[in-house]
C-alpha positions in Angstrom: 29.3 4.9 -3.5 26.0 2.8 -3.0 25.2 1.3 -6.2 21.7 0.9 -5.3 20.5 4.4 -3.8 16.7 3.3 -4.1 17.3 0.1 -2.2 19.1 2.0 0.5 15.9 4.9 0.3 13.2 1.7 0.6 15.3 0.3 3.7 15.4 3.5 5.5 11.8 4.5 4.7 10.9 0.7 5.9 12.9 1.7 9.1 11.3 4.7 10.1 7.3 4.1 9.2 7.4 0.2 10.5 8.7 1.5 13.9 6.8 4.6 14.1 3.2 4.2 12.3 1.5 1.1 13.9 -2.1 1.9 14.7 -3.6 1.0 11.3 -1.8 -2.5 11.1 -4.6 -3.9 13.0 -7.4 -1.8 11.8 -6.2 -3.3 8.3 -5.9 -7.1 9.7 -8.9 -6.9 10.7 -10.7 -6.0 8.3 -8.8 -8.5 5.9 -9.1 -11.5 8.1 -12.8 -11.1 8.1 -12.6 -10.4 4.2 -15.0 -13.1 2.3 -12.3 -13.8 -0.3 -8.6 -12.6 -1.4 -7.2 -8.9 -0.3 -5.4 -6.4 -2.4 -2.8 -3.7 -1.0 -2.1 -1.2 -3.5 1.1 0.8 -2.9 2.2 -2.2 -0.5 6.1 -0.4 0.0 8.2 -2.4 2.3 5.5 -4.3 3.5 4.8 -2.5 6.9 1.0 -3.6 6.6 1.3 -6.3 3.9 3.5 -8.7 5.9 1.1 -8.7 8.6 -1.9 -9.4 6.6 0.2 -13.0 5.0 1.5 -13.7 9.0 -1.9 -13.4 10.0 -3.1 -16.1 7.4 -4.8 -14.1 5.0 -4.9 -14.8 1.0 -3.0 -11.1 0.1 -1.4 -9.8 -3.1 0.1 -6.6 -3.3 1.3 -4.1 -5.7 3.8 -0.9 -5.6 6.0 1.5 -7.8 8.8 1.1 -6.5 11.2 -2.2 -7.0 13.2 -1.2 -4.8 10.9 -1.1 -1.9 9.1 -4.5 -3.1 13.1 -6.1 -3.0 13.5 -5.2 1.0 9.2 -6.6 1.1 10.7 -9.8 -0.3 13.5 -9.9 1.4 12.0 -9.2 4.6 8.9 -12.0 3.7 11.6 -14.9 3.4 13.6 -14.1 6.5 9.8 -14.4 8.3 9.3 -17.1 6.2 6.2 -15.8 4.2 5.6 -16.2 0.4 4.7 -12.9 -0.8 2.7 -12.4 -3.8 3.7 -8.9 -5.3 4.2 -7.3 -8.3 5.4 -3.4 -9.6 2.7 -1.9 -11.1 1.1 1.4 -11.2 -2.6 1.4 -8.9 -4.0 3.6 -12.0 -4.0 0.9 -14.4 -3.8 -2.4 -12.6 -4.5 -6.2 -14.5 -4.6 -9.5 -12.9 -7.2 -12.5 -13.1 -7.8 -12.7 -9.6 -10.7 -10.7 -8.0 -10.9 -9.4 -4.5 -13.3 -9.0 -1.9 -11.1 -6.3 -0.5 -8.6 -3.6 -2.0 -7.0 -1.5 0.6 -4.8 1.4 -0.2 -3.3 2.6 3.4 -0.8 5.3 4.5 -1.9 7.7 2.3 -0.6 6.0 -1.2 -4.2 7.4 -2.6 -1.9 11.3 -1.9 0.6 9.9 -4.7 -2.2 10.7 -7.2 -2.3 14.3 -7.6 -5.0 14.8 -10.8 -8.7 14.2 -10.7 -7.7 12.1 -13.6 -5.4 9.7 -11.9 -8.1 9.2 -9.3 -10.5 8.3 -11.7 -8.7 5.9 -13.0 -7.6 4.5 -9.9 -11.5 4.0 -9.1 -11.9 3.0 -12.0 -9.1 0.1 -12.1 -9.9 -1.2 -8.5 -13.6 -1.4 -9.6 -12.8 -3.7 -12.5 -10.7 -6.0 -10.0 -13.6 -6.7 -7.3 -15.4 -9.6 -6.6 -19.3 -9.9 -6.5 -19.0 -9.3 -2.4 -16.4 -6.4 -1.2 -14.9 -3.9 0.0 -12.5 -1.0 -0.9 -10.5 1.0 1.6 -8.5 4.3 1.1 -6.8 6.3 3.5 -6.7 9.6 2.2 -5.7 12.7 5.2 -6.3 16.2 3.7 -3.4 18.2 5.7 -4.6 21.7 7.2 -1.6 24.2 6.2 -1.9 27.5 8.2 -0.8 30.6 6.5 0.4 32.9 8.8 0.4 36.4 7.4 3.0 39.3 8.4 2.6 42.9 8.2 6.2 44.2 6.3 7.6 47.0 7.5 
């Protein structure tokens, strides 16, 4: 029995989406090498996008539910010798005493926040980290569901 069924969740999710999703790694690094200050990732996972951001030299933090997924980030940043700075923390209510010229939430996380009310407060909790100059980035994808309808009978 695996004694750490999150862990093993956060490697296998780290698996798939660093192997399969890689057209928005270098929209992101982009946009945070030419950042005028530090970057924020909020719901930074395994570090699929975060890790690229510190190899490419830019000044990142990053924050995520799930300890689990942060432990293979970690894990993953010291055997590419990086230093990640991270923390578990929920992107609704986050508190630090840096501020950021750019806050990117990719993949989606934004869908994780399912009230009007939680989205508030995510707007409202990046706004109160940002620097004098920046930036905020959120991928958010509306999915089109078809209803296909049947006569009975």
């Amino acid at each position: 029995m695996n004694e750490h069924p999150d862990k093993l969740e956060a490697e296998l999710a780290d698996t798939v989406y660093r192997r399969a999703n890689r057209d928005d790694v270098d929209y992101y690094r982009d946009r945070a090498t030419s950042a005028a200050g530090p970057v924020l990732e909020l719901g930074c996972g395994t570090g699929r996008i975060y890790l690229e951001l510190l190899a490419a030299g830019v000044d990142a933090d990053g924050i995520d539910l799930s300890e689990a997924s942060l432990t293979v980030l970690r894990e993953t940043a010291e055997e590419r010798g990086l230093e990640p700075r991270v923390w578990r923390a929920d992107m609704t209510d986050v508190t630090t005493d840096r501020a950021y010229a750019l806050v990117i939430c990719p993949f989606n996380a934004i869908q994780a926040l399912t009230t009007v009310e939680q989205q508030r407060a995510l707007l409202e909790s990046v706004y109160d980290l940002l620097a004098p100059r920046w930036a905020v980035r959120l991928r958010h994808v509306r999915p089109r569901l078809r209803v296909h309808r049947r006569g009975v009978g």
